[in-house]
Structures are given as structure tokens and as C-alpha cells.
C-alpha positions, -999 to +999 in steps of 0.1 A: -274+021-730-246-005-737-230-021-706-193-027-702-178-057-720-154-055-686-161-055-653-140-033-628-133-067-610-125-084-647-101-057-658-083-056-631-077-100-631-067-093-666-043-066-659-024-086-630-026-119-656-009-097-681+020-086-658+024-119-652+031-130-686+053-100-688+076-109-660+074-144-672+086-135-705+112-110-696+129-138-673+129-162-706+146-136-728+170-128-701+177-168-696+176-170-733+209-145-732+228-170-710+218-155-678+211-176-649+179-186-635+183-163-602+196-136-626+170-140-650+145-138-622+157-111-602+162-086-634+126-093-643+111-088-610+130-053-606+128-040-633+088-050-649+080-049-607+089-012-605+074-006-643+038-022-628+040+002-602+046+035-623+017+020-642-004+021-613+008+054-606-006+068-643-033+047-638-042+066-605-034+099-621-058+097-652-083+080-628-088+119-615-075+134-646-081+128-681-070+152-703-092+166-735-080+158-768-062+193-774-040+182-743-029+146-751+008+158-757+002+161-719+000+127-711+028+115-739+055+138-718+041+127-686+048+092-699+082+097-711+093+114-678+079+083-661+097+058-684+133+079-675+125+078-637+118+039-646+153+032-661+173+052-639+158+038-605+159-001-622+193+004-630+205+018-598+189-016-583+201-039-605+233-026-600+230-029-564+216-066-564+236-081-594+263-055-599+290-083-582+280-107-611+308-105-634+297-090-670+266-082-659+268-046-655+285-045-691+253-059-703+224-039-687+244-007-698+245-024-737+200-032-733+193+005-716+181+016-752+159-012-756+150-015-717+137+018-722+121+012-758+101-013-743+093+005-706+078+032-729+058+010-752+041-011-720+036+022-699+022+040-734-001+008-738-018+008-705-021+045-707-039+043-740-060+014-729-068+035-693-074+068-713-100+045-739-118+025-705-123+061-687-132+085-718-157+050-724-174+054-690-174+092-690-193+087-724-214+064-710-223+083-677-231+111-703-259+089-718-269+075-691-276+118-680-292+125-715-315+093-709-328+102-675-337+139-688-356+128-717-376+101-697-382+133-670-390+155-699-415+126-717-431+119-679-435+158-678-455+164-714-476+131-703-484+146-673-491+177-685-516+162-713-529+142-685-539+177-660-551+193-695-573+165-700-588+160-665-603+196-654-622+199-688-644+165-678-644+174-638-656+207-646-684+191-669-694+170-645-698+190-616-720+215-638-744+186-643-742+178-607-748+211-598-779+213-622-793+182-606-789+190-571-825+209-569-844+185-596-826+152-594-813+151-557-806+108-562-793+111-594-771+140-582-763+114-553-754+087-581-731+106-601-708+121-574-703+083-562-698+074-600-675+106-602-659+098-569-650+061-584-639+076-616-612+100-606-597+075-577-592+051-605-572+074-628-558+089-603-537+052-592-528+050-630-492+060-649-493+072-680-466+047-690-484+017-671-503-010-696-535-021-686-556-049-701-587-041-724-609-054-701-596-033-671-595+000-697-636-009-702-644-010-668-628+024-666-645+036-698-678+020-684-675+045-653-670+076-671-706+063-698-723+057-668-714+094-656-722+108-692-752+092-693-767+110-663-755+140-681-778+129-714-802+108-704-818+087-730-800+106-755-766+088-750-763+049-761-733+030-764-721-006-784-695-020-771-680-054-792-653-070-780-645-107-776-626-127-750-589-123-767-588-089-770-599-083-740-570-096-725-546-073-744-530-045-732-531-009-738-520+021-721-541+031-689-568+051-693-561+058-732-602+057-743-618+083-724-608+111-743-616+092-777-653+082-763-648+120-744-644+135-782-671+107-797-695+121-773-687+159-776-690+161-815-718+136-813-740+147-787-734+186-790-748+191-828-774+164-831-808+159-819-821+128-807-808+094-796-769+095-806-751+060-805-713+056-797-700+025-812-666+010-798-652-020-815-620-038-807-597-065-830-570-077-831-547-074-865-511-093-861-498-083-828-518-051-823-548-043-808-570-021-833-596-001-815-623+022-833-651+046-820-675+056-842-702+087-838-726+105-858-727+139-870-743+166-884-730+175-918-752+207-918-738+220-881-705+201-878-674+189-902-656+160-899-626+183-889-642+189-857-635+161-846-600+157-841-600+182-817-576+184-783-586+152-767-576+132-802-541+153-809-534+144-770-538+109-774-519+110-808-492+128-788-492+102-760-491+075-784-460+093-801-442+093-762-446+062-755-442+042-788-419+065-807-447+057-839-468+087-852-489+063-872-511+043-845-541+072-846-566+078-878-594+092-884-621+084-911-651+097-922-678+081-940-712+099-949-725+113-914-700+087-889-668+101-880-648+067-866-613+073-848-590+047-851-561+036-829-538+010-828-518+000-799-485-020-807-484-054-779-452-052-764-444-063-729-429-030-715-438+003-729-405+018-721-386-006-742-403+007-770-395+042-774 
């Protein structure tokens, strides 16, 4: 959202500054005529002093009032009935403080058509410049509104993908822990401590908050070491990664349902020792992650596997990046490979 080129504090020094110059040239014109100094000076401090103050006055008024479009006629009377109070009190004053001066009365009677020509024009001004500063704020309190409900609304849906995500590996796991309980009483042991370390870990994590790759692995490791009690020997994972992409960042906890959906369509059709393979690089100033699993052709398609996990990471990906391109998926003979790509930046929120 755009801040304001003027502070409340600025506006008002430039305002004052401007009356200034206004007095200051008023008592010039007036000198210029063949008035005195102390004339000069006096006629310009009554008569712009008490045209400040009715400026303050409108300035007060639109402060709690500012009309629509359809009711600006409002504000053009209201200035004209402002600017004929003006010249009838300044001239009742002038009178009274330089009325005695001889010729002088003869001469603000002659300028009471442009006195008030001009009274109108600076009290029209500043009402047009006040009118423009609120209607400016108002707007801007109005984005500011429409900003906060869309980042409630985007927090919502990612926290919503995050609880839809959760119970369907929880629920998993505590079947196999319930299944080892009477054969496996250790392992049983071993995964509800791996479980345990799991779920406090995500549960400390935003979904906006970035997280390097090497914290996201350690994560990721968690949750294969929990799978693997699950499969046994039947699960095997390759992770490659070097030293600089590991210390790029990535949303937290943005893996674990690609391996999640990697292991599903892997694991669940096939027979035999399945290998996950996750491989990270780095292309320009992304981080390009892929995890590749076999398949089946004869009991699965490659359509399979862009399942709910994969669309709610895409979706994710969408909320927090604004791009719908960073997730692809390829596949080549019997490997289905999910790609994502994860744009470096150092604040998520600045990029949606």
C-alpha cells in the first residue's frame, strides 16, 4: 500500500508557511497601492487572519464530514456562505481600526469585489486540497481493510490445507502403531517418539515461514524414519543434495506431502523394494526440487499421482507466490517425478 507523500505534521508546516506568504503578499499589494506600512500591515492581518480561521473552520468540518460526489454542490454553497460571513465581518473591522484614515474607507468599498473574488478562490483551494488529502486517506484505509482480509482469508485456506493434510498421515500412523503394539512392542516404542518428534516440529511451523533446505530434510528425515517402520525393507530413499542448496530456503514443511504422495503411489501398487529419489539444484535464483517414484503401469497411471497432497501444495505454492507454474509433474516409462520450484526471495509476503 502507498504511504503518504505528506505527513500530518508536514502538511500542517506547509499550510502555516503558505499563510504566511499570503499575508506577506497581501501587505505588498496593499503598500504597492500607496498605503502605508501600518496600513498595509493591519489590512492583511485582518482580513487573510480571519480568512485562515474560516479555513480552519471547513477544515474541521470536512474533517468529520466529507461529502460523496452526488453532494459536492454541498460544499461549494457552504463555501460561498463562508466567503460572505468573511467579507462582511473584515469589513466591519477594518472599518473600525482604519475607518479614521482618510480615503481609506472609499477604497476597501472600491476592492470588496475582488476581496471577495480572491477570499473565495483561497477558501475554494484549501477545501479542494482538504476534500483530495481525506477522500486519499479514506481510500487508503479502504486498502489497507481489503489487504488485511485477504491475508486472513490466504492464512485461512493455508491452514485449512494444512489440517486436511495432517489427520490423513496421523491416522496412518497410529494404525501401524496400533498393529505393532502386540508383535513389535520396541518398534511400536520407536515410532511414537519418532511420531511424537514429528508433529511438535510442524506444529511450531507457519505456513508462510521459510525454512532452509537443510532444516526441511531434517523434517522430511523424521517423517522416512516413521514410514519406514511402516514398510520395513520395502521403503529406501536417495537423497542428493550439496552444500549450497542446502542452505536455500523454502517454505516450512513443503516436502512431506510430495515424498507423502511418492510413497503412496509407490509403495501401494508395487511389490518389492521401492526407491524414493529426492534431488535438489539450484537453476538461477530458484531452488528446483524433484521426487521421483516407481509405478506400476499395469495397476496404476501416472494420473494417480497428482492426487490431494500434490494439488495442495500446488495451491500453497499459488498463496504464497502468486505463480501457478512452480509444480510439474513428468512421467517417464514406469517413474512418475514431481517437480517443484521455489522462487528465493527474502520474505514470502512480499511476493504475493
Amino acid at each position: 500500500m502507498a504511504k503518504s507523500p505528506l505527513s500530518v505534521a508536514r502538511f500542517r508546516n506547509i499550510f502555516i508557511i503558505s499563510w504566511l506568504v499570503v499575508i506577506a503578499d497581501t501587505t505588498f499589494v496593499l503598500k504597492w497601492y500607496g498605503w502605508s506600512w501600518n496600513v498595509s500591515v493591519v489590512d492583511s492581518l485582518i482580513s487573510s487572519g480571519i480568512l485562515f480561521v474560516f479555513c480552519l473552520l471547513m477544515m474541521n468540518t470536512l474533517r468529520f464530514y466529507i461529502p460523496r460526489r452526488e453532494n459536492y454542490l454541498n460544499i461549494l454553497v457552504w463555501c460561498v456562505f463562508l466567503a460572505g460571513i468573511w467579507l462582511v465581518l473584515s469589513r466591519w473591522l477594518l472599518i473600525l481600526s482604519l475607518g479614521h484614515i482618510d480615503g481609506y474607507t472609499l477604497f476597501l468599498n472600491r476592492s470588496l469585489i475582488t476581496r471577495s473574488s480572491i477570499g473565495l478562490l483561497l477558501l475554494g483551494c484549501v477545501t479542494l486540497v482538504i476534500v483530495i488529502w481525506y477522500n486519499w486517506e479514506e481510500q487508503q484505509e479502504n486498502e489497507k481493510r481489503k489487504q488485511d482480509a485477504e491475508k486472513l482469508a490466504k492464512e485461512a485456506e493455508l491452514f485449512k490445507l494444512r489440517q486436511q493434510l495432517q489427520p490423513h498421515f496421523l491416522f496412518n500412523s497410529l494404525n501401524s502403531i496400533n498393529a505393532l503394539i502386540g508383535i513389535k512392542p520396541e518398534e511400536a516404542r520407536k515410532m511414537v517418539q519418532q511420531l511424537s518428534d514429528f508433529l511438535r516440529g510442524t506444529i511450531k511451523k507457519e505456513e508462510h515461514e521459510q525454512m532452509t533446505l537443510a532444516e526441511e530434510l531434517q523434517y522430511l528425515q523424521l517423517y522416512l524414519d516413521i514410514e519406514k517402520v511402516r514398510f520395513g525393507n520395502r521403503l529406501a530413499t536417495v537423497i542428493e543434495s550439496d552444500e549450497m542448496t542446502r542452505q536455500m530456503k523454502l517454505p516450512a514443511l513443503l516436502l512431506q506431502p510430495i515424498v507423502e504422495n511418492a510413497i503412496k503411489f509407490g509403495l501401494y501398487d508395487t511389490t518389492g523394494e521401492t526407491e524414493i529419489s529426492i534431488q535438489t539444484r539450484r537453476e538461477e535464483n530458484n531452488l528446483i526440487v524433484s521426487v521421483s517414484n516407481p509405478f506400476d503401469p499395469e495397476t496404476s497411471t501416472s494420473s494417480q499421482g497428482t492426487g490431494f497432497g500434490l494439488t495442495s501444495v500446488q495451491r500453497r505454492l499459488y498463496l504464497l507466490f502468486g505463480r501457478s507454474d512452480l509444480l510439474a509433474t513428468e512421467t517417464k516409462e514406469n517413474i512418475f517425478t514431481t517437480t517443484v520450484k521455489i522462487p528465493q526471495v527474502s520474505d514470502i509476503s512480499k511476493s504475493v
